[in-house]
Each structure stands twice: as C-alpha cells, then as structure tokens.
N, C-alpha and C positions, 0 to 999 in steps of 0.2 A: 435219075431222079423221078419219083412217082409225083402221081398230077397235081397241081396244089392245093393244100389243105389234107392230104393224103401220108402215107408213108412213115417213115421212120417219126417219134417221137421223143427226145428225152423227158424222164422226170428230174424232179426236182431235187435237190438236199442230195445230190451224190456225193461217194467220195474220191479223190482224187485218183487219176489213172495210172497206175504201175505196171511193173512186169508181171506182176504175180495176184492179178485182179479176179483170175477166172482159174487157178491150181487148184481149185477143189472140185472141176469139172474132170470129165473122162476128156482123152487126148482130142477128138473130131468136136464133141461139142465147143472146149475153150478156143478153138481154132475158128470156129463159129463165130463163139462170142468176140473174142477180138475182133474179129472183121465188122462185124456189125457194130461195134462199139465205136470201131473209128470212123465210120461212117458220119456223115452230116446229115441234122434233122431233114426231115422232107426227103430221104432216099426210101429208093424203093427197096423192100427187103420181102419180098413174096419168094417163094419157093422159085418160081421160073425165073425169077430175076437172078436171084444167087445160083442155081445154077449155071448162070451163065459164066458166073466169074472165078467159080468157087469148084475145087477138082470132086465133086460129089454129085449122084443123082439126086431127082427127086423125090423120091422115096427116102433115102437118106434125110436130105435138109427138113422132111416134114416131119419126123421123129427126131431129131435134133435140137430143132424149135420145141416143139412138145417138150422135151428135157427141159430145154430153159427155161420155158415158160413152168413147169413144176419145178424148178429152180430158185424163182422169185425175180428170173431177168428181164421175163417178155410177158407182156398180156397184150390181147389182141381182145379185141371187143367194140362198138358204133358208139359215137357219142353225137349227141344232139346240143346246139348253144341256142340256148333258153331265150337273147333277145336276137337272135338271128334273122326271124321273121319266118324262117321256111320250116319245111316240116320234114325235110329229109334228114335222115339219120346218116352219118358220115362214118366210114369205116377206119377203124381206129389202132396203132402197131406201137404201143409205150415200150419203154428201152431205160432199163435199170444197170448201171452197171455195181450197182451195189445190190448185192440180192435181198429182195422183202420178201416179208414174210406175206401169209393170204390177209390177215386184219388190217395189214397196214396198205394192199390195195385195194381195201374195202374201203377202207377212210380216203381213199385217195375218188374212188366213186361216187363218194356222197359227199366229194368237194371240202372236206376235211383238212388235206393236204395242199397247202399251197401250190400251186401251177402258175405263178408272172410269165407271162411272155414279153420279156425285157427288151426294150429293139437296143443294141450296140450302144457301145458310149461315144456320143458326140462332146465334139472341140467345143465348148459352150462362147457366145460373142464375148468378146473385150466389152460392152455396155449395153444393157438389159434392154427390154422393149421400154421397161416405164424408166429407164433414162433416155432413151432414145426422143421418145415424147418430150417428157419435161426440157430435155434441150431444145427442140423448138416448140415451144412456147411462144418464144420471141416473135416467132413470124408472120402467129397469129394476132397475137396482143403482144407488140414488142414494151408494154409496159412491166411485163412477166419473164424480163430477160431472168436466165439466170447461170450464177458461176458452176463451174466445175464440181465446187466443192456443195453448192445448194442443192445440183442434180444427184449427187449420190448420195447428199441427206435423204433428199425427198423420195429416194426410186422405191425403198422397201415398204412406204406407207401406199402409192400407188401400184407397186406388183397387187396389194391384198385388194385392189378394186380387178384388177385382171384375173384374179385365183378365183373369182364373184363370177366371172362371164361377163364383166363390163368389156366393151369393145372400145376401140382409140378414140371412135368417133364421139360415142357418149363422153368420155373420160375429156376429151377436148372441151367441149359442149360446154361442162358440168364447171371447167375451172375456171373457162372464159368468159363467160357471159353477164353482165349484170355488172364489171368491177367498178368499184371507184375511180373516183379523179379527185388526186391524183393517188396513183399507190407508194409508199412511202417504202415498202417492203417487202417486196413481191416472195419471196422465199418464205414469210410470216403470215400470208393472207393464204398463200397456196396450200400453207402445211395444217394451216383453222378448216380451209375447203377441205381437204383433204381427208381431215379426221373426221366433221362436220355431217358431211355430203356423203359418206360410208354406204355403200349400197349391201341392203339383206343380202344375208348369206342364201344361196338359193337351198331348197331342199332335195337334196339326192338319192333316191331310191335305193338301197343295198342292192350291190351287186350280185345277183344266183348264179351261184356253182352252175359248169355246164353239166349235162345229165347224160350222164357213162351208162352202161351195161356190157361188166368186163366177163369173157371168160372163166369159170373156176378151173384153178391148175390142175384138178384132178379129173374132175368128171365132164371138163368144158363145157358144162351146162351153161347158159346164157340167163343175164338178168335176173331172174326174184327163183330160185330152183325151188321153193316150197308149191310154185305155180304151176311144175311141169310133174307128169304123168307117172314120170321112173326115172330109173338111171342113173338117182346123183347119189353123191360119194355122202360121208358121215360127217365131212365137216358141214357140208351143203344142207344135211338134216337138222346141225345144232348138237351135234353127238358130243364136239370137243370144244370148249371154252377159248375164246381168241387169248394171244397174248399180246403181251406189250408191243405198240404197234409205231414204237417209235428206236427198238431194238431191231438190227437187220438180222438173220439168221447168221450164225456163225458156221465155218467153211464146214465142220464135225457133222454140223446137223445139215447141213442141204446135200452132203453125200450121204446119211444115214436115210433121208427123206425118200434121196433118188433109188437108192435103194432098195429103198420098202416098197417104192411104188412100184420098181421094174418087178421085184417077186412078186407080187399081187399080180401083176399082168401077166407071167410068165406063167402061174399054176392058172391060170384062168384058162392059157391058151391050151394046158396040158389037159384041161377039166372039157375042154370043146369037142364032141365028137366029130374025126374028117367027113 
C-alpha cells in the first residue's frame, strides 16, 4: 500500500468487472490491467512497485502504463483539495476499468464527474438519536414522559433540528424549559415546541471540485497545454472537437487509437537520426 492519501484511485460510474474487461488490450498490457484493477484503492501502483510482483521490468511496466493510460484506463496527474488549508499539490494515479474517452477526463478535472467518497454501509441503530432523547425526557422533566409510540411520532420532526446543527444540549434546553403546570399532554405541547421553536436552516457554502491537473494521453503534457512552449499533440491545440463524454470508447476504437498512436511513434523513431 502507498502512503496515505496516495496510490491507486478508483473512478466513479464503472462497469461491472468480467472476464473480458480488458480483450481489446495486447496480451502484457490486459494482464497489467487486471492486476491493477483488482488491486484496492490506496495501493501502490508505481513502476518499482509492480515490478516487484509483476514478471516484467521497468522499462516494460512504464510503456504499459503509457498504453493504458492512451487507453482511457489510467491518468496520473496532482490534485490540490480546495478546503484543505495546505498548499501542497498531492500526487495523483485514477484507475478506470471502463475505458474513457480524453472529454470525459476532462470533465472529470473540472469536477464535472461526480467523485463521493462513500465510507461503507453501516448496521444503522434500532432507535435514532432524536428518539433516543425524546425517551428521556422523562428524567429531566419527568412531566414529558413519553410512550413508545409518542417517541417515534415525535423523532422525524426532531431529526430536522439535528439536520440544522442543533446539538442534544440546545434541543434538551429548548423543550424543557419554561413548561406548564400542569401538562396535560406532554406528546401535544412537545410536537407545538417542536414545530414552533424550528431553528434556521443554516447557510452552506457549495462545495468546490478538488482541482486536478491530469495528464494528456497523448503528449503527457500537464495542466492548461496552450501555457506550454511545444510539444502537445492536436487534440491539446483544439484540432479535434470532444465527443460525447458520457459515452466510454468502444473496444474497436481504443485498438484503432492504440494503433495510430504506436505508428505515429514508430515513424518518428524511424525519422530520428542515431
């Protein structure tokens, strides 16, 4: 496992994992991809890491990756979270096992593309916080006893002072204090408080996308390429018009891509004088 807040990352909206997730790869890269795919977020997946587990040097695994990531599998790139407080950019390894296209990791950059980081599903309690309260009641102002059936009328009107940021303490405070004598109806005065005494909804700032600088699959140019000097490829200049970025590449087209790209690289090296 790489350090935390590091390493492997999945994206979002994949689709489910088969036998036949990565046959439209050459034999070494899908064997790649699998591995890495069963991999758990937060593993390390750097070139010397896989080596070590993995029968290929490194030189191999870093043209491999490279495939993938012109692929639509992997982008590598630093991401900064906006209410973090620090200024350090965190280095960044996203893990698609459904291949995307470049538009739709462009929208996945400018926080477009949903990213929840959902923590696991918990055993939720047998009785709520705001039943928990309302059943003692009683202990404090045992005038405000109440049944079984009065607490789980009452809990959903009190959850909506807890969804507020009321705390047990206020929410105690606020029912108890001030009552009658005598209360004739304690389930009827608490559910008047209740409505009554509503505290503002508080105002919550939108949450900002964290702020990416991925990779392009082609020219690995970093961040905004109209900023850099040479070097980027033609979708990087604006040459080709995105496309639908909620369509994944289909297997035809990310072998005719791989393709194209290997011959572009292959006459380049033949165009190089030794």
């Amino acid at each position: 496992m790489a350090n935390p807040g590091y390493g492997k990352r999945s994206t979002p909206d994949q689709h489910r994992r088969t036998a036949h997730d990565f046959a439209h790869l050459p034999p070494r890269e899908a064997a790649i991809a699998a591995y890495v795919d069963r991999l758990p977020d937060g593993a390390d997946i750097s070139v010397k890491t896989l080596a070590k587990h993995l029968p290929y040097g490194q030189c191999a695994l870093r043209t491999a990756l490279n495939d993938l990531q012109r692929a639509g599998h992997l982008r590598r790139g630093r991401e900064h979270l906006a209410d973090s407080g620090s200024r350090r950019w965190i280095t960044r390894s996203w893990w698609s096992r459904t291949p995307r296209a470049d538009d739709w990791w462009t929208a996945f950059t400018r926080g477009a593309v949903p990213d929840p980081e959902q923590p696991p599903d918990r055993v939720r309690p047998t009785r709520t916080r705001a039943h928990i309260l309302l059943a003692a009641l009683g202990r404090t102002a045992p005038a405000l006893s109440l049944s079984q059936a009065d607490c789980a009328a009452l809990a959903p009107l009190l959850t909506e002072w807890f969804a507020r940021g009321v705390s047990d303490e206020y929410a105690l405070q606020a029912l108890t204090s001030g009552l009658p004598a005598p209360v004739h109806h304690p389930a009827a005065l608490l559910r008047k408080r209740l409505t009554d005494k509503l505290p503002p909804e508080p105002v919550r700032p939108p949450a900002r996308p964290p702020l990416r600088i991925l990779e392009c699959a082609k020219c690995g140019a970093p961040g905004r390429p109209e900023a850099l000097p040479g070097g980027i490829c033609g979708a990087c200049r604006g040459e080709r018009a995105p496309s639908d970025s909620s369509t994944p590449l289909s297997p035809s087209e990310v072998r005719s891509r791989v393709a194209e790209i290997r011959g572009a690289m292959n006459q380049r090296r033949e165009r190089t004088p030794a």
